[in-house]
C-alpha positions in Angstrom: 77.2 10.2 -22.7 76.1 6.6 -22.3 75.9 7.2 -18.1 73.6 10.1 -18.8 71.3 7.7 -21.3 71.0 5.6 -18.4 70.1 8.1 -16.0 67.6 9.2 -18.7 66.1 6.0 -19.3 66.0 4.9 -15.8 64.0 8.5 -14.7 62.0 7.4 -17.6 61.1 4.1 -16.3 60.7 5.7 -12.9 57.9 8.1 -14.2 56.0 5.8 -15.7 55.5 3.3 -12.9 54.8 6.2 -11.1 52.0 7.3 -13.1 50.6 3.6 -14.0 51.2 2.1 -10.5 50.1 5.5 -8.2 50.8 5.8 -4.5 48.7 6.7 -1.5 45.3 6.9 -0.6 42.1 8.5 -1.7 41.2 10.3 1.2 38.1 12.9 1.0 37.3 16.2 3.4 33.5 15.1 5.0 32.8 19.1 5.4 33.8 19.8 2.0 32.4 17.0 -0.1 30.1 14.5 1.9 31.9 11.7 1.7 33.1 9.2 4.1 35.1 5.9 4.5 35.1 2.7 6.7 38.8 2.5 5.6 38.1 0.6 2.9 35.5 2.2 0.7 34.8 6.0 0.0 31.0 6.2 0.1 28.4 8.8 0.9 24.9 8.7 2.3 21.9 9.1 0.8 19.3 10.3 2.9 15.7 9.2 2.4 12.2 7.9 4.0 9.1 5.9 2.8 6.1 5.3 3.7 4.9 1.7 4.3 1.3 0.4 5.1 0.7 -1.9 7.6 -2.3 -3.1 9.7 -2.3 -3.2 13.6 -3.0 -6.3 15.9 -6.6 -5.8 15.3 -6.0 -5.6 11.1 -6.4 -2.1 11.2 -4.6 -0.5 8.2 -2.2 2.3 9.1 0.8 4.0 7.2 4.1 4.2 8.7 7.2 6.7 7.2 10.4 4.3 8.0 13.8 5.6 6.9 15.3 4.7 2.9 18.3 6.2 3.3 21.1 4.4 1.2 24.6 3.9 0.4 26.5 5.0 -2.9 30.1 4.0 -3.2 32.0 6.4 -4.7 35.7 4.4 -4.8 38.2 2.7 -2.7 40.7 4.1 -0.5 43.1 2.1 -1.7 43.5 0.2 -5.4 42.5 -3.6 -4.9 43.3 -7.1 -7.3 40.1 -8.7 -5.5 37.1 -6.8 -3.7 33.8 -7.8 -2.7 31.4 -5.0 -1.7 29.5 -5.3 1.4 25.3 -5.4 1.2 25.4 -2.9 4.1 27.6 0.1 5.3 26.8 2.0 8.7 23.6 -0.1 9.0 22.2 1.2 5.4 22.3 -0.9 2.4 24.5 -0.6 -0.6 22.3 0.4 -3.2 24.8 2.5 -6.2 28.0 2.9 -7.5 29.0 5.9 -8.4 29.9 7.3 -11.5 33.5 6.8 -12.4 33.8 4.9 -9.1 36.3 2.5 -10.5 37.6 4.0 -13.7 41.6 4.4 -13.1 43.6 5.8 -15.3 46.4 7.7 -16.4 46.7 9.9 -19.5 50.5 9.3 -21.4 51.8 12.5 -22.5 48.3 14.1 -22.2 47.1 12.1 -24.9 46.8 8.2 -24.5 44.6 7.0 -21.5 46.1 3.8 -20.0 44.3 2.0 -17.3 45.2 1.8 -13.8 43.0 -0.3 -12.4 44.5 -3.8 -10.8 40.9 -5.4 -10.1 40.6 -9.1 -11.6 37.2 -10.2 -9.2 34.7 -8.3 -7.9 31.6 -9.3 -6.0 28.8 -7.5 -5.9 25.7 -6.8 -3.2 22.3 -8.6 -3.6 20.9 -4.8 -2.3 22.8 -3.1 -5.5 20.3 -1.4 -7.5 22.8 0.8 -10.2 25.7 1.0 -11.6 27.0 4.3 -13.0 28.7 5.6 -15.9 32.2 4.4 -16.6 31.8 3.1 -13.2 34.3 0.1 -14.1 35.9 1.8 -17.6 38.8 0.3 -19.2 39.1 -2.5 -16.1 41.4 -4.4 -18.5 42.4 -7.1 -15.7 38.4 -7.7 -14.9 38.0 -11.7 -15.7 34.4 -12.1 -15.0 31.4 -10.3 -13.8 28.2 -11.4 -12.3 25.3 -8.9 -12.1 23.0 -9.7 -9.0 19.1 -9.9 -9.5 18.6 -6.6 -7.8 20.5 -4.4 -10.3 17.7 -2.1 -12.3 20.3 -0.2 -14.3 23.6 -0.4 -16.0 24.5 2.9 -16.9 26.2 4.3 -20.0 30.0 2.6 -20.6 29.7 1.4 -17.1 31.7 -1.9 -18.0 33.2 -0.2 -21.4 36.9 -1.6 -22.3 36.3 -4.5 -19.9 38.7 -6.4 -22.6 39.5 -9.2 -20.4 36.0 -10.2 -19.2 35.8 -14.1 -20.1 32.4 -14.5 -18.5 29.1 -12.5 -17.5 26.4 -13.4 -16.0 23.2 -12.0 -15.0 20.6 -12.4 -12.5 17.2 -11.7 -12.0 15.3 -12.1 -8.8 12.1 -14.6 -10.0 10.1 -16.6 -8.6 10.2 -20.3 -9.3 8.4 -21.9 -11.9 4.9 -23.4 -11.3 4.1 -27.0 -11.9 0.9 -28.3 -12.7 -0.7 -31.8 -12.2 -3.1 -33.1 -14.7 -6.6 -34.5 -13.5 -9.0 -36.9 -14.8 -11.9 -39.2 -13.5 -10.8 -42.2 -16.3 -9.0 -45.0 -14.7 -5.7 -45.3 -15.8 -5.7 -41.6 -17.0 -3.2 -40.3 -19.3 -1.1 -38.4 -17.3 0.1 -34.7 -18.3 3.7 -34.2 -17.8 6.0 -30.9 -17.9 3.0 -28.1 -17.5 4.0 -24.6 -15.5 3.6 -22.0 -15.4 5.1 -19.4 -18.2 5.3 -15.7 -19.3 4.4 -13.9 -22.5 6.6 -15.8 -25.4 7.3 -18.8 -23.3 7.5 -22.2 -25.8 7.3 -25.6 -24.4 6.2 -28.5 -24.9 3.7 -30.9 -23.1 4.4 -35.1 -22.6 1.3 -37.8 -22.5 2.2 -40.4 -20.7 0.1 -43.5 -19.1 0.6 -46.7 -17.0 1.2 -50.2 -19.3 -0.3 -53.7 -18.3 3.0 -53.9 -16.4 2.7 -50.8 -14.6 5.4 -48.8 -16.7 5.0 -45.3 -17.8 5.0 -45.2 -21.3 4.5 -42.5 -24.0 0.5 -42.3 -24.8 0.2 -40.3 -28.3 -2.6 -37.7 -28.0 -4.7 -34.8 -29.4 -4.7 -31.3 -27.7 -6.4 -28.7 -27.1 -6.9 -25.2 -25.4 -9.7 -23.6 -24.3 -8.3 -20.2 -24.5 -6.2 -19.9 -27.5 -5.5 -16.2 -27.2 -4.0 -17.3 -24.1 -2.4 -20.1 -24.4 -1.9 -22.1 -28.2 -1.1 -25.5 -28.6 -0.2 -27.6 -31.1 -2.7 -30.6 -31.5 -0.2 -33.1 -32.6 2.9 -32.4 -31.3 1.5 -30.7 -27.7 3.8 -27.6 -28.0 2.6 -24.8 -25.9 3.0 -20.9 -27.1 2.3 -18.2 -24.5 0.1 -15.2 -25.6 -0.8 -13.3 -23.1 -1.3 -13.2 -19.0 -4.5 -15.5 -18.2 -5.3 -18.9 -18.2 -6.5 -22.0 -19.9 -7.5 -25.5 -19.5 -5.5 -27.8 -21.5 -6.9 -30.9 -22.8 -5.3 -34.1 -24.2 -7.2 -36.9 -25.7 -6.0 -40.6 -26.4 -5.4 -41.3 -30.1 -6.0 -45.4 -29.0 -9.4 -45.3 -29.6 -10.3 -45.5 -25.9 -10.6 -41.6 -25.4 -9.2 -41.2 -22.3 -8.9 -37.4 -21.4 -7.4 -35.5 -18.7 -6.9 -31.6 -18.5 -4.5 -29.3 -16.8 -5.1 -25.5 -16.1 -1.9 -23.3 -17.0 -1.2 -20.0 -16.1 0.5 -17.5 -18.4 1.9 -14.9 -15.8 2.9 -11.0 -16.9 5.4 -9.8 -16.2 7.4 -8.2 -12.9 8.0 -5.0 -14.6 10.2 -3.9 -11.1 12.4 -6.6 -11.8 13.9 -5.3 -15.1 17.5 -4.5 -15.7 17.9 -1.6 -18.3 21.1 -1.2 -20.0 22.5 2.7 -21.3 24.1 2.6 -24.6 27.8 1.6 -24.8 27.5 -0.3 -21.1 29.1 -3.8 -22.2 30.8 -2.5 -24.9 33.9 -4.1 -26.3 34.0 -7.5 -24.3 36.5 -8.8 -26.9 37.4 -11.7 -25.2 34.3 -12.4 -23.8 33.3 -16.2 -24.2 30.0 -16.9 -21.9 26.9 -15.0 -21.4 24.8 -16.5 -19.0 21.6 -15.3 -18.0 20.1 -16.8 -15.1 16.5 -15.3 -16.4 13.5 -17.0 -16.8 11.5 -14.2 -18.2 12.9 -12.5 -21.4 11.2 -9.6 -20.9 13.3 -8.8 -17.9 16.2 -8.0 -20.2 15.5 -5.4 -21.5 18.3 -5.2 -24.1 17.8 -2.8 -27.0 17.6 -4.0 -30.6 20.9 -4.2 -31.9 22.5 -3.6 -28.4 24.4 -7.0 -28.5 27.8 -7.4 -30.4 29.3 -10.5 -29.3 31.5 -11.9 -31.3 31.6 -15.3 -32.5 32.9 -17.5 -30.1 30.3 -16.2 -27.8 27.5 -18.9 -26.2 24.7 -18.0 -24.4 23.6 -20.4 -21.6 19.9 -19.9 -20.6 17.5 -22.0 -18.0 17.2 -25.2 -19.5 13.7 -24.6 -19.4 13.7 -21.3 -21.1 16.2 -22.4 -24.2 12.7 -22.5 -26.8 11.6 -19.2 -25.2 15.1 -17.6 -26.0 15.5 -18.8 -29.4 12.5 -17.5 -30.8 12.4 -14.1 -28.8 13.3 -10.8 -31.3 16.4 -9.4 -29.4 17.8 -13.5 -29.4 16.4 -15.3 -32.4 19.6 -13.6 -34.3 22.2 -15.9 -31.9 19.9 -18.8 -31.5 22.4 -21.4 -33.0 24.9 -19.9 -29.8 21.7 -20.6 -27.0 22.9 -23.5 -24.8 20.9 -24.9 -22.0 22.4 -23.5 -18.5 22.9 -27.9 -18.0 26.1 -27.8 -20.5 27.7 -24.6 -18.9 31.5 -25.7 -17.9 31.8 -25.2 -13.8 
């Protein structure tokens, strides 16, 4: 009796690291489905042309259709603990992941789904544009994810269950900042320090500064002004700049020593690059219970575009932000509710 318990429990054992561990390969029919390998991914093609405009050696404009077609992996041959997707496949660039791509799993007894996947680091393409749905669901051994700045969509659940996840970060592609020099015909000017350029929201906050008898640069208290406040506003004591809108506007400080030195800077309120925004489907970074960083390498708020009541972190969650951006995230709507949590991306632990 007690032999045939063991035999029971040890077929028992058996069957369940067979259907949590898997053998064998993933391995498709081209003719029946479309889909390839490299041995190493699954992937299919996506076929595709643009047209482009260009101008000729005499600047003559012409139009030119070049190919678009595009990769979409669809999974791995084989289950992986680290992977890092190439930016190109058969001379094409990676641009999708497919739907369920990386979602393993068994279901126990036809009723509990257990995860299967082994993957603790992944490294995605700069040429990735979207990631499907449940495209890494229930990756339970997932320790950190970094979105690159060419992702446009995050799809519904795509990193759903993703319990383990300690740290995400994403990217936007931006330009840099603009910096602005202040000008002025007084000798010994004050001097303007800390003006760029900025986006719709953007809060910062302008330094005067000027040259003592001994040639140091010390704080010179002034009064400022805009010259387009629906622009740009400014406080006139504290020289705090709020932006309102794209355009731009001369920016004036004035000595308060009596001696009325002036100079002026012009800033520029950009809009925004509305083909750099990453969208997120409901559910897509749902349940990061462990998660304790969220940083966002974004200048522009607007990029995120994160739905109202989207974000449940819990509360050992901090958010590290350009340390230029930190005022402009704490008084944005989809932020100001985790303001106390913003950090400047300076204090984020290596």
């Amino acid at each position: 009796m007690q032999t045939s318990k063991r035999y029971l429990a040890l077929l028992i054992t058996f069957l369940l690291v067979f259907v949590l561990v898997g053998c064998g390969e993933r391995k498709y029919d081209y003719d029946k489905t479309g889909i390839l390998t490299d041995g190493v991914f699954n992937y299919k093609i996506v076929e595709g042309v643009k047209t482009v405009y260009k101008e000729d050696e005499y600047g003559v404009p012409y139009q030119e259709e070049v190919d678009d077609s595009y990769v979409v992996i669809v999974n791995t041959v084989k289950r992986h603990k680290t992977l890092e997707i190439p930016e190109m496949i058969d001379n094409k660039p990676v641009r999708e992941i497919a739907d369920y791509a990386f979602f393993e799993y068994t279901k126990l007894f036809g009723l509990v789904t257990i995860s299967k996947s082994k993957l603790k680091e992944i490294v995605f393409p700069n040429t990735l544009e979207k990631i499907g749905k449940f495209a890494f669901y229930q990756n339970t051994k997932l320790e950190s994810i970094h979105i690159p700045g060419g992702v446009k969509l995050i799809s519904e659940s795509a990193f759903a269950g993703c319990t383990n996840v300690k740290r995400l970060t994403i990217t936007r592609d931006e330009p840099d900042y603009e910096y602005y020099t202040s000008d002025s015909t007084d000798a010994n000017p004050i001097i303007i320090e800390g003006a760029r350029s900025s986006y719709v929201g953007d809060i910062l906050t302008l330094r005067s500064v000027q040259a003592n008898a001994e040639g140091e640069t010390v704080s010179a208290p002034a009064t400022w002004a805009s010259s387009n406040p629906r622009v740009i506003s400014i406080d006139a004591d504290t020289g705090t700049v709020t932006a309102k809108e794209p355009g731009f506007a001369t920016i004036t400080a004035v000595s308060r020593s009596g001696d009325l030195r002036a100079s002026t800077v012009i800033m520029e309120v950009k809009a925004s690059d509305t083909t750099k925004v990453i969208g997120f489907e409901q559910k897509s970074l749902d349940r990061f219970n462990d998660l304790r960083e969220l940083v966002l390498e974004v200048q522009d708020v607007a990029l995120l575009n994160v739905p109202q009541g989207f974000l449940k972190l819990n509360s050992k969650v901090k958010i590290y932000v350009p340390d230029n951006a930190v005022a402009f995230y704490k008084a944005a709507k989809i932020w100001v509710d985790f303001a106390d949590r913003i950090q400047p991306m300076s204090k984020l632990p290596e």
